[in-house]
C-alpha positions as CSV (number, residue, x, y, z in Angstrom):
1,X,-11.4,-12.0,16.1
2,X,-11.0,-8.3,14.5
3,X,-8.1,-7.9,16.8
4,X,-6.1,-10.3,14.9
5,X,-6.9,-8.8,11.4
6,X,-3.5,-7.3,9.8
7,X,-1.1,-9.2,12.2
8,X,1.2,-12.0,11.7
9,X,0.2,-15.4,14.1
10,X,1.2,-18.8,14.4
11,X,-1.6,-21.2,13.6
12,X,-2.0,-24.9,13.2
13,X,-3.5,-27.0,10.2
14,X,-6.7,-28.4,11.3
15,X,-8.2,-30.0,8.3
16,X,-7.3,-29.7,4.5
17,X,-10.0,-29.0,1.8
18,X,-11.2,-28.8,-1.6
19,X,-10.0,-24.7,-1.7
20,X,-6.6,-25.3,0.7
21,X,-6.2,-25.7,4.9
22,X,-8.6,-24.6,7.6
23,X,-6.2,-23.0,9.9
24,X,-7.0,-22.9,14.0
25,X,-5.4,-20.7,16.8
26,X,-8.0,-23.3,19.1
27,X,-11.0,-20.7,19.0
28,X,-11.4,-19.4,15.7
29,X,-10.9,-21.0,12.2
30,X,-9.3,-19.2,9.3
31,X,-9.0,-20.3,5.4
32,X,-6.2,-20.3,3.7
33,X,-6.5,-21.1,-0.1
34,X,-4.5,-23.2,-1.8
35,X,-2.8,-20.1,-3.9
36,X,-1.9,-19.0,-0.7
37,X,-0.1,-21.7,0.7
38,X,3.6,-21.9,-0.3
39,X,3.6,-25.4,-0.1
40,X,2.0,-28.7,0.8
41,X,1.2,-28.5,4.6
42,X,0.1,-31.9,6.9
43,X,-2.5,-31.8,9.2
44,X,-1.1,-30.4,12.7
45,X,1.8,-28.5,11.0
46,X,2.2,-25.2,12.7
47,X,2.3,-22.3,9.8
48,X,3.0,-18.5,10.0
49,X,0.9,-16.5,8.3
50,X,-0.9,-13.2,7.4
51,X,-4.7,-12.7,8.0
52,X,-7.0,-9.7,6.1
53,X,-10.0,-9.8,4.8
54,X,-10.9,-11.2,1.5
55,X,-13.7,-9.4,-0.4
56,X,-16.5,-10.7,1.4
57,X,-15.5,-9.5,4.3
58,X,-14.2,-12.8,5.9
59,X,-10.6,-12.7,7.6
60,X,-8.8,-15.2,5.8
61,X,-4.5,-16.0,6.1
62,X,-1.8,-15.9,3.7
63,X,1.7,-17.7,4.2
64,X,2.8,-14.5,2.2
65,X,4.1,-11.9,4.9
66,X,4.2,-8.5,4.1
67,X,6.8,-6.4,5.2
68,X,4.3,-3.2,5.9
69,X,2.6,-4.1,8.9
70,X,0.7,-1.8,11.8
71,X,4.0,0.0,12.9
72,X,6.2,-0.7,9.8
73,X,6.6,0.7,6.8
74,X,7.1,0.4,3.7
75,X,6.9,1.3,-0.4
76,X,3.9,0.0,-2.3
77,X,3.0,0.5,-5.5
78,X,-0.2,2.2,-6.8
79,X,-2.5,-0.2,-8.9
80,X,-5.7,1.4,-9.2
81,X,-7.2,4.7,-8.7
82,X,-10.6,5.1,-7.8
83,X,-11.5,8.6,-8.3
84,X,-14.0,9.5,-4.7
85,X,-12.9,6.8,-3.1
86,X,-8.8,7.0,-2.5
87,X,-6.1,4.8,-4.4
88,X,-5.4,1.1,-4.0
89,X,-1.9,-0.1,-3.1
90,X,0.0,-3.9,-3.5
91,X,1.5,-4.4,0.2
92,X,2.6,-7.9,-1.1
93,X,-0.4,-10.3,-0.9
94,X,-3.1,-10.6,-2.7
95,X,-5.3,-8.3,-1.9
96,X,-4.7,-5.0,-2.6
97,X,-5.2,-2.4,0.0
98,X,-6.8,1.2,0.0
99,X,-5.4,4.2,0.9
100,X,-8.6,6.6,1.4
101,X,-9.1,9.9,-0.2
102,X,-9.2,11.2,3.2
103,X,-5.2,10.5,3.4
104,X,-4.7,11.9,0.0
105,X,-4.4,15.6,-1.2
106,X,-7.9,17.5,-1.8
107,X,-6.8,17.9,-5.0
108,X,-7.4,14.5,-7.2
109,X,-5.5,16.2,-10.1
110,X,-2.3,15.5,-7.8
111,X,-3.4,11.9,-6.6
112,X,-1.1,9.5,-7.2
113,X,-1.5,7.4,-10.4
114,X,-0.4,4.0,-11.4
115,X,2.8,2.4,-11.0
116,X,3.6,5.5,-8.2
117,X,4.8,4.4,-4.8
118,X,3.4,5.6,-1.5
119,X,5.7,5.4,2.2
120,X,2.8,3.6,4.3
121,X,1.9,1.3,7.0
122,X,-0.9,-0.1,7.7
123,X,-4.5,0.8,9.8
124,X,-8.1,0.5,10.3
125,X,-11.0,2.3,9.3
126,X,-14.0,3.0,11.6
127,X,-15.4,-0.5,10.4
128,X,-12.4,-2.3,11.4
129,X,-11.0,-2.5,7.6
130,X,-7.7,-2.6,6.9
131,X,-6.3,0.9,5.2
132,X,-2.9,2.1,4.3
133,X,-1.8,4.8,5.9
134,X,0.7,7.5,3.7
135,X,3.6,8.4,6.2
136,X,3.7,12.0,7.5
137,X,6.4,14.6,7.6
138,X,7.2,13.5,11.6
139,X,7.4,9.9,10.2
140,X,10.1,10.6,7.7
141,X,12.2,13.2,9.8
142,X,13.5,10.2,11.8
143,X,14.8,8.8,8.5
144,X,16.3,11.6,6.2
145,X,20.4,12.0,5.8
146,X,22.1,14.6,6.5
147,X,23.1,16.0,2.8
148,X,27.1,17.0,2.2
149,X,27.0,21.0,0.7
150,X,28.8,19.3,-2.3
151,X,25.4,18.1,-3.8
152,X,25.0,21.8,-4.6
153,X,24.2,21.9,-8.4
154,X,24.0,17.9,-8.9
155,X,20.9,16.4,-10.3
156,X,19.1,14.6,-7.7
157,X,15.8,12.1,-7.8
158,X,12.9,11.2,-5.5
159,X,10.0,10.0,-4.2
160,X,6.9,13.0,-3.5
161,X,5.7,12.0,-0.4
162,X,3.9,15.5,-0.2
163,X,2.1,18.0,-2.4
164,X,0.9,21.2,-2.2
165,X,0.5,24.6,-3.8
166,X,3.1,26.1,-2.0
167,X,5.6,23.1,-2.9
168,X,6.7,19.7,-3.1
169,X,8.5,17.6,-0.6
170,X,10.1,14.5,-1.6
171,X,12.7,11.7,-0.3
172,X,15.6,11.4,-2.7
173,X,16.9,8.3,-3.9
174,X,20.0,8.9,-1.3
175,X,17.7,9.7,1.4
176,X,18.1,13.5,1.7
177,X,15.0,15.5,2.0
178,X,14.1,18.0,-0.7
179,X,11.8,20.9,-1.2
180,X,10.7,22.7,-4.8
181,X,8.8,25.2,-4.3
182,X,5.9,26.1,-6.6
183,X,8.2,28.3,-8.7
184,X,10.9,25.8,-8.8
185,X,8.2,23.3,-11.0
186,X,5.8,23.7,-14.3
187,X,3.6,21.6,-13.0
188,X,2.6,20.4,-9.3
189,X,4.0,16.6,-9.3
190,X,1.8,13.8,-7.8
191,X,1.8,12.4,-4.6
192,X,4.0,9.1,-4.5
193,X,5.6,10.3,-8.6
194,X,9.2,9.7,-9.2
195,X,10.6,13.2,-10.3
196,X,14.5,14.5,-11.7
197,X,15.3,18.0,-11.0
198,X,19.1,19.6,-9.2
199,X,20.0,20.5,-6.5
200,X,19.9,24.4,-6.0
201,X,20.3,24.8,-2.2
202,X,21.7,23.3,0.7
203,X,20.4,24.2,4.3
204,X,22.0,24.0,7.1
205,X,20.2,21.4,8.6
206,X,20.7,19.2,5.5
207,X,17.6,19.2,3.9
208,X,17.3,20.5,0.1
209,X,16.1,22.9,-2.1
210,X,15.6,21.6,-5.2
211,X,13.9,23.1,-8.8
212,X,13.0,20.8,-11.3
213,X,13.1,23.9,-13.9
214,X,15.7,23.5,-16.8
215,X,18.5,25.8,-16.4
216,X,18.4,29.5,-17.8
217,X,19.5,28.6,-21.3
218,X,17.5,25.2,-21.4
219,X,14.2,26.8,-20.3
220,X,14.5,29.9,-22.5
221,X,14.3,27.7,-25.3
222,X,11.1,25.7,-24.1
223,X,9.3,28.8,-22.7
224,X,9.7,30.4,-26.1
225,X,8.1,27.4,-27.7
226,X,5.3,27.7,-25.0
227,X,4.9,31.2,-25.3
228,X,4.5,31.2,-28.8
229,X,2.2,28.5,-29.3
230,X,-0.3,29.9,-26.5
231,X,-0.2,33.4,-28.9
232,X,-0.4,31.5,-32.5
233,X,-3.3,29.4,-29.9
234,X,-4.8,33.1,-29.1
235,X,-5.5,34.2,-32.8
236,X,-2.0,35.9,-32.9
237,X,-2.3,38.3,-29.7
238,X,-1.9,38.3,-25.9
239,X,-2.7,40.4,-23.2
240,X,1.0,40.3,-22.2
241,X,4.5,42.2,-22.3
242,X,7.4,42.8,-20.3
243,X,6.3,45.3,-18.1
244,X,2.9,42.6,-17.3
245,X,2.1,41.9,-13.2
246,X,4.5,38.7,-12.4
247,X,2.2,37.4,-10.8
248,X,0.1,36.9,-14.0
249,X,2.5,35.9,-16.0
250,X,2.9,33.0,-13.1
251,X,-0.9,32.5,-13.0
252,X,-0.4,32.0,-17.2
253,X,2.7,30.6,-17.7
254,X,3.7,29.1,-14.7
255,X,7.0,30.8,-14.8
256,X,9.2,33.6,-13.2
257,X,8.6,37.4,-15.0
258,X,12.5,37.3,-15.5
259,X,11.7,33.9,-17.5
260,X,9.3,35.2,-19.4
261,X,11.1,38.0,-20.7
262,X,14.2,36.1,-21.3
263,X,12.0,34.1,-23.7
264,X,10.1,37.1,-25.1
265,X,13.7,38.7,-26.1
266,X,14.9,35.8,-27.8
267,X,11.1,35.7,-30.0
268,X,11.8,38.8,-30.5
269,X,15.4,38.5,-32.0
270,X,14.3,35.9,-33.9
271,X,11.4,38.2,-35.5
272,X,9.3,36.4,-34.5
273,X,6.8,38.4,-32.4
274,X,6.7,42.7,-31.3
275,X,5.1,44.4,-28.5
276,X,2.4,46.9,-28.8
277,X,0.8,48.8,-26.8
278,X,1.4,46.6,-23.7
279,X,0.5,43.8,-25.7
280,X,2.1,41.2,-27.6
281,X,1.5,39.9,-31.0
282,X,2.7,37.2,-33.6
283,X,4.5,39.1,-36.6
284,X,3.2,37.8,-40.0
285,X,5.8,37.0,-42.7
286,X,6.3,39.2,-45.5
């Protein structure tokens, strides 16, 4: 009978009941509630319908069909997360499936969150459960456009269908696959968030480089708001001037050492900090 869990069958009306219709393929007997019916059905009426398991564990039908199925797939939305566990997704019925924290990044701080989408079909669990299963790189190589070299420099949007620490791989809303790399972002975005950013490459296989960092003007203004609320945040002194290690200044500020001192020139026009002694401190008004 676990063979048939997830799939779409033609079965026939054998009785109706208090809760809805007792549904028969002529050896096994499946419920389907009356808020799963899209109509009134007569006895003998052949349906189509969707069986999964209900929460007790007992494969019940749907007239609602899903278009994510075992070798489709398809966008669902995140509804719950349960942290240990994984995240649970609406496929379209009722029930709402989980993708396992065994398909999801090791880090949770990058799990997706509500109202995110996930690319996935669906599978089973050791227990015969029905899982949804995230798409892998392989899965969405057979769908990404080829993107024109005049996107260069537009702003682009898309789905994160990976994360990592070294970067971010999303689908864009034209289809074109896109890469930010960890110093192209402030922040690592979640798996399955919606994210804006421009287009900064263009490879020859058509993919994307993207960064989702302001450009040079725009983000010297915000990193020098950042900058100087971590020192007024640090008792009026860091550990930090131009000539610091870039790679601390990344490991700080998660941003470029040319960034940094573009926005520790302009606090310093504006008199608003000095550098001593390899250090850098707030200067106090007069």
């Amino acid at each position: 009978m676990n063979n048939l869990l997830g799939t779409v069958q033609i079965l026939t009306v054998a009785r109706k009941i208090d809760t809805g219709y007792v549904l028969s393929d002529g050896a096994n007997e499946y419920l389907l509630h009356i808020t799963e019916a899209t109509g009134e059905l007569e006895e003998g009426q052949n349906v189509d319908v969707f069986l999964y398991q209900d929460k007790k564990g007992q494969i019940v039908a749907t007239m609602t069909i899903p278009d994510i199925r075992f070798e489709e797939y398809g966008w669902a939305e995140v509804v719950e997360v349960v942290r240990n566990l994984g995240v649970f997704v609406n496929i379209g019925i009722q029930k709402e499936i989980l993708v396992s924290k065994d398909d999801l990044p090791l880090l949770e701080d990058v799990w997706p969150d509500v109202e995110d989408e996930l690319f996935v079909k669906l599978g089973t669990d050791k227990r015969g459960r029905l899982l949804a299963i995230p798409a892998t790189e392989s899965v969405f190589e057979e769908t990404w456009e080829h993107a024109p070299e005049s996107v260069l420099n537009t702003p682009m949007s898309g789905r994160v269908y990976r994360a990592n620490k070294e970067g971010t791989t999303i689908i864009t809303e034209e289809g074109y696959r896109g890469f930010i790399h960890h110093t192209e972002r402030k922040r690592e975005p979640r798996l399955g968030e919606w994210v804006k950013g421009r287009v900064i490459d263009v490879k020859s296989d058509g993919t994307l480089n993207l960064s989702l960092r302001p450009l040079k003007q725009e983000g010297m203004l915000e990193d020098a708001d950042v900058i100087l609320a971590y020192i007024e945040e640090e008792g009026g002194v860091i550990p930090f001037s131009d000539k610091t290690d870039p790679e601390d200044i990344l490991g700080t500020f998660n941003i470029s050492k040319a960034a940094f001192k573009r926005a520790l020139g302009k606090l310093m026009k504006e008199k608003k900090i000095e550098q001593r002694d390899g250090k850098t401190y707030l200067k106090t008004t007069e």
